[in-house]
N, C-alpha and C positions, 0 to 999 in steps of 0.2 A: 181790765174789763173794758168791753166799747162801751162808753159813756152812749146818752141817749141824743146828745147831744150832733159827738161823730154821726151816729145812723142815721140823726135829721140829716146833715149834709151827703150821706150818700143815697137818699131817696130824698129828694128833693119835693116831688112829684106828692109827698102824702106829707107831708108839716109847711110846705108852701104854695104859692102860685108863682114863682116869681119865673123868670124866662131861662131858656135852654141852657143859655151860653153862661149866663151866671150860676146854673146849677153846677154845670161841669167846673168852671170856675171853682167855687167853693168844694168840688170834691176833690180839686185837687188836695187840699186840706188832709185829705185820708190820712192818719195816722201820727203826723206831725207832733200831736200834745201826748201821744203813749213809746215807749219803750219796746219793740219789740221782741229783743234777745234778753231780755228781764228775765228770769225767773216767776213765776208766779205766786206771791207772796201769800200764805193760808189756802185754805179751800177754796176750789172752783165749781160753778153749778151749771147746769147744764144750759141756760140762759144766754151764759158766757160764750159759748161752742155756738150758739144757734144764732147769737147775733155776730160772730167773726163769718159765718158762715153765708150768712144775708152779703156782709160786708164783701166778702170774696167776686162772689155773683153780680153783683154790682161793680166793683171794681172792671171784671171781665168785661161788662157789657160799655162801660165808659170807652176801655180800652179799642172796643169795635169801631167805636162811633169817633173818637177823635182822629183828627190828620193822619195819615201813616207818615210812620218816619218823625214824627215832630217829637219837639223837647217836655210835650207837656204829656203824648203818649208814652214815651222811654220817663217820666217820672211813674206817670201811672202803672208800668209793667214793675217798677224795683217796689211801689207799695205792696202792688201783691204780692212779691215772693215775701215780701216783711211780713203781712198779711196771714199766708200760707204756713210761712216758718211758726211764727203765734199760735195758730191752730195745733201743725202739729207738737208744740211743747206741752199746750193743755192736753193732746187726748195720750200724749205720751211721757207724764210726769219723773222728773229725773229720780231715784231709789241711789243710796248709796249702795255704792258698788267695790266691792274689793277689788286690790291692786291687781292682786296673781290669783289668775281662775287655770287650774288643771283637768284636763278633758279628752279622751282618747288619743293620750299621750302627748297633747298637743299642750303647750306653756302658755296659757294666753297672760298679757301683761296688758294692764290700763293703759292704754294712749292721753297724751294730755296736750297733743297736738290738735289745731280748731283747722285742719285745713279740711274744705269740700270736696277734696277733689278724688277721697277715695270712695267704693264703692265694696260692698259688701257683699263675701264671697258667699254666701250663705241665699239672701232674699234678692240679691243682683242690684239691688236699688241704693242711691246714694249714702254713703254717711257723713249728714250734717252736724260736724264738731262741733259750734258752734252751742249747738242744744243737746246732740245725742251723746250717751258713753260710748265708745267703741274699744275693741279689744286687739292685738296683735299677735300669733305665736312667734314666739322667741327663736322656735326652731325650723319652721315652713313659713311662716310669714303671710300665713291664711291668718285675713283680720274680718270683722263681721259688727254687729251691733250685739251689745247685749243682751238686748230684749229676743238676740238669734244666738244665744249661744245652747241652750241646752236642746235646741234645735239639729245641732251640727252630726253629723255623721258620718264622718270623712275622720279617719285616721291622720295624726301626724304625719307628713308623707318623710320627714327627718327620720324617720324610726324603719319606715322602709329601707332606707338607705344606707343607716349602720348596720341593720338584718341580712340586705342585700344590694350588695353595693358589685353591681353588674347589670350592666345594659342589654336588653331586647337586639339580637343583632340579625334579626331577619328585617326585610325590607317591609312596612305595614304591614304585617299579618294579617289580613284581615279572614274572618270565620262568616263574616253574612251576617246582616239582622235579623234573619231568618231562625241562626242557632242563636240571638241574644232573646227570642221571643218575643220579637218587636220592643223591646225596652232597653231603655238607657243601662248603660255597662257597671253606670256606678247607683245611681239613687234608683233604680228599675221604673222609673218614666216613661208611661206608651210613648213611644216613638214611633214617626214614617219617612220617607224620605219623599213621600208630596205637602210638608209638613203638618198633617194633620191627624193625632190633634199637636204637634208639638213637633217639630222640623229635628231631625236624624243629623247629626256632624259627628264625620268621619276624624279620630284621632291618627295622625299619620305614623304614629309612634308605636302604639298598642297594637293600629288598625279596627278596635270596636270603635261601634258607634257609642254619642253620647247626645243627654237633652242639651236645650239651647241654656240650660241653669249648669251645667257642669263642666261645657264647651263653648267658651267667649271668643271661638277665633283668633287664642293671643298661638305666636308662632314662634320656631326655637328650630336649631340645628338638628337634626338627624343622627346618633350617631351609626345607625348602621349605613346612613346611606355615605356618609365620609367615609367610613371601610372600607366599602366594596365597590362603591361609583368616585369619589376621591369631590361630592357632592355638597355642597355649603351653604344652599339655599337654604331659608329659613321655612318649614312646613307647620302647617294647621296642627296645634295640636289639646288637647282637654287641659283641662286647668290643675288636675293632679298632674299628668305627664307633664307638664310645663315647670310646676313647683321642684318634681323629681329631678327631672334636668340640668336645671339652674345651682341646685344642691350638687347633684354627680360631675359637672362639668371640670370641677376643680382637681377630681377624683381622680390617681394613676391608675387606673383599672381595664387598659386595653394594652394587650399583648398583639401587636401587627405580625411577629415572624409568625405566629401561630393559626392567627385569625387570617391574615392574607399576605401574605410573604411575597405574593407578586406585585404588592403594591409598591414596594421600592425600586425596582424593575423599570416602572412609569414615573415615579415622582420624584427625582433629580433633587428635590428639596430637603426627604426625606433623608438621604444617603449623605446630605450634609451635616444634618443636624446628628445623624446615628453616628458618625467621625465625632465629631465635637463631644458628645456624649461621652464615647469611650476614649478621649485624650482628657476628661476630668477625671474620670473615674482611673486613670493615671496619675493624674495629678493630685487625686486624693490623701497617698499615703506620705506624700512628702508634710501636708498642710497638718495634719491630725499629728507629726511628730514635729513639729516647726513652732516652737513658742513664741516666736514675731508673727505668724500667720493664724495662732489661736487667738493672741490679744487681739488683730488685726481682724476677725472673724469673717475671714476671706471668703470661706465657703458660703455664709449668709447674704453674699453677691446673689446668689441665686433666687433667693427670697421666699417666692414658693411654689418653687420649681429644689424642692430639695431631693424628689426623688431623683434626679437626675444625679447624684452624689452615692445612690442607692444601688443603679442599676441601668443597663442601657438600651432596657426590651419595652418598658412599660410607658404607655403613652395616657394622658389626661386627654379629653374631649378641647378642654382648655391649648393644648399641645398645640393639637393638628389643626386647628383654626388660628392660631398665630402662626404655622408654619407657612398656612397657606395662602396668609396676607404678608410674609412676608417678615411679622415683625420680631418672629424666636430666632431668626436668621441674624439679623443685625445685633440682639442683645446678647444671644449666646457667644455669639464671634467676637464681640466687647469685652465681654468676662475670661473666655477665653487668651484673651490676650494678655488681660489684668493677670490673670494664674501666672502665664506661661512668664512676664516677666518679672514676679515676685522667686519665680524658683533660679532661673539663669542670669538673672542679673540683680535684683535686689537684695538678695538675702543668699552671705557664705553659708550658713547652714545647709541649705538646699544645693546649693551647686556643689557643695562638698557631696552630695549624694548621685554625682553624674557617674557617668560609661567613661570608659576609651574603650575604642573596639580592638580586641585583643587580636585578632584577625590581621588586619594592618595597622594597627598602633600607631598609626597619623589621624590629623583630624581634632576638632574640638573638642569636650567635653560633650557626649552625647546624654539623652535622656528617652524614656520611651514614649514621649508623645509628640516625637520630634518626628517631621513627614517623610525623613529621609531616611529612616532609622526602622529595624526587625529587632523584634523582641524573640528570645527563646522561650518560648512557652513552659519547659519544665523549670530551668531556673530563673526568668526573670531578667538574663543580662541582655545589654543592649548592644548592638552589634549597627555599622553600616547597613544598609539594605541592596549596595552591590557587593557587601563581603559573604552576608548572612542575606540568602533569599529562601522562606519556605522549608525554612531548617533542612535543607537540600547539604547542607556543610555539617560538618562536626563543631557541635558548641566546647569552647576549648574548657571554659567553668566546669560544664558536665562532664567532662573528660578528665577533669581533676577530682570531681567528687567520687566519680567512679574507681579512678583508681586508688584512693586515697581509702573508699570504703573496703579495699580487697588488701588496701596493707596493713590495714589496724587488726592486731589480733580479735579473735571474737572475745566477747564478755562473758565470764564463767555464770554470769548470775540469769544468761540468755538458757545455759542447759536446763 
């Protein structure tokens, strides 16, 4: 509670006569004998509120009149946030608040972190840990104040993503604010684009507009525009597409031969990585029957990049942005080479599973993700690439299984 005491020294002017400079003097005093991140102990009366409130106003007007820039102004600015903070604890008293609140699917969890520096996705305005409860989901990562949570009306945007986990691949769609009926796409907010009563932002992602409460201007990669422009700039987008994003990013869910097949055509980097891809997915079967390379959990080199172990069409958003900085180039070609000498030189097991090319039967012990080396497609064996080109030769294995299947009698038990 401000003592009456404190108030005499911030109005000096009504319990004294004494001169200017000792009044400022003595206010600097403000707050010095109280606590301001106290809790407030029993009931509070409205007295309490109306003399912090006096105190604020006062505080302000000291702050006008003192030197700019001086040491005794910069105290008087940290009273009043102290001040301020006070205020709003009394007109917004702490309630126990349960750990895990559930809410259109969204997991919200007690925060018990006191940092300032987050802001609330809900009322836009700061959340002071310090005094305030605040909440986090577990699954999108929308945090808000308590006292905004049965406020919220935004879907878990995590739930979107396991429903639909596929990206928008038109360039901004955009439909007009015209078909949104001049309102926000998500909370239906008059919107205009001369901002009144409430400024119109374009999401570059969706293409609708959104208010300035749903659209903060945070900004994220494109993926249609990486698809089809080979584009990486970071664009404007709303604060769900942003959440969605950042969720899908990780996601293998872009097929390139299908969606733009002439993007490898142009992008030299791309045709690297698609090689390298399909010399693991070589290297695969040797690692899955290798008991030095299970214990060795060779394949977890990749980390999480497992689809790559999967299949060699499917691209994450995640991908094609290290592709294009350069840095899936340098770690894939690492790994790759980790593989390539655990099969031909570390481990007998594995190189017991090499070629000779039965074609000219000179030459190393081949394997098929060796750069010199044709694979036959129906059986598997490996061949030189000047013996065997484009299976333009007769595969001599298939040539054996062939005849071999015309010299076994048939099975009575096939009639």
């Amino acid at each position: 509670m401000m003592s009456s005491e404190v108030y005499a020294e911030l109005r000096p002017e009504l319990f004294s006569s004494k001169s200017r400079n000792q009044s400022l003097d003595r206010a600097m005093d403000l707050g010095l004998a109280e606590d301001h991140f106290s809790r407030p102990v029993g009931s509070f009366v409205a007295s309490d509120i109306e003399q912090l409130k006096m105190a604020i106003e006062e505080c302000k007007r000291l702050i006008l009149e003192l030197p700019e820039h001086s040491e005794r102004q910069k105290d008087t600015v940290v009273k009043l946030i102290h001040l301020r903070l006070k205020l709003q604890e009394l007109n917004d008293p702490e309630e126990d608040e349960p750990n895990l609140r559930v809410l259109l699917e969204h997991r919200f969890s007690k925060e018990k972190s006191k940092s300032v520096k987050q802001t609330c996705d809900k009322c836009s305005t700061i959340i002071w840990g310090l005094i305030q409860t605040w909440y986090t989901c577990t699954g999108c990562y929308y945090r808000c104040h308590s006292k905004c949570l049965n406020l919220i009306n935004k879907p878990c945007v995590r739930s979107k993503v396991s429903h639909q986990s596929e990206y928008e691949l038109s360039i901004c769609p955009e439909i007009g604010l015209d078909r949104q009926d001049y309102r926000c796409a998500e909370c239906r907010t008059p919107v205009s684009l001369r901002g009144v009563p409430s400024e119109a932002r374009q999401c570059d992602y969706t293409g609708q507009y959104y208010c300035s409460t749903c659209h903060w201007n945070d900004t994220a990669v494109i993926p249609a525009r990486v698809i089809h422009n080979w584009e990486f700039e970071p664009r404007k987008v709303c604060r769900s597409s942003m959440r969605y994003l950042a969720l899908m990013i990780p996601r293998p869910v872009l097929k390139l031969r299908e969606v733009n097949p002439l993007l490898f055509n142009f992008v030299e980097e791309l045709v690297e990585i698609r090689k390298l891809r399909q010399d693991i997915l070589l290297m695969k079967p040797y690692f899955i029957t290798c008991k030095e390379a299970m214990e060795a959990r060779l394949l977890l080199q990749l980390h999480d990049r497992q689809h790559f172990v999967e299949n060699n069409d499917m691209y994450s958003l995640q991908d094609l942005i290290d592709i294009s900085s350069g840095r899936l180039s340098c770690s894939l070609t690492e790994i790759h080479t980790t593989f390539a000498k655990h099969i031909k030189l570390d481990c007998d097991r594995c190189q017991a599973k090499g070629f000779v090319c039965e074609l000219c039967k000179e030459g190393d012990i081949l394997f098929p993700f060796d750069s010199h080396t044709s694979v036959c497609h129906d059986c598997s064996a490996v061949f030189h690439r000047d013996c065997f080109y484009d299976n333009s030769t007769t595969c001599p294995k298939c040539a054996r299984m062939t005849e071999r299947k015309h010299d076994d009698p048939p099975d009575p038990k096939d009639k």
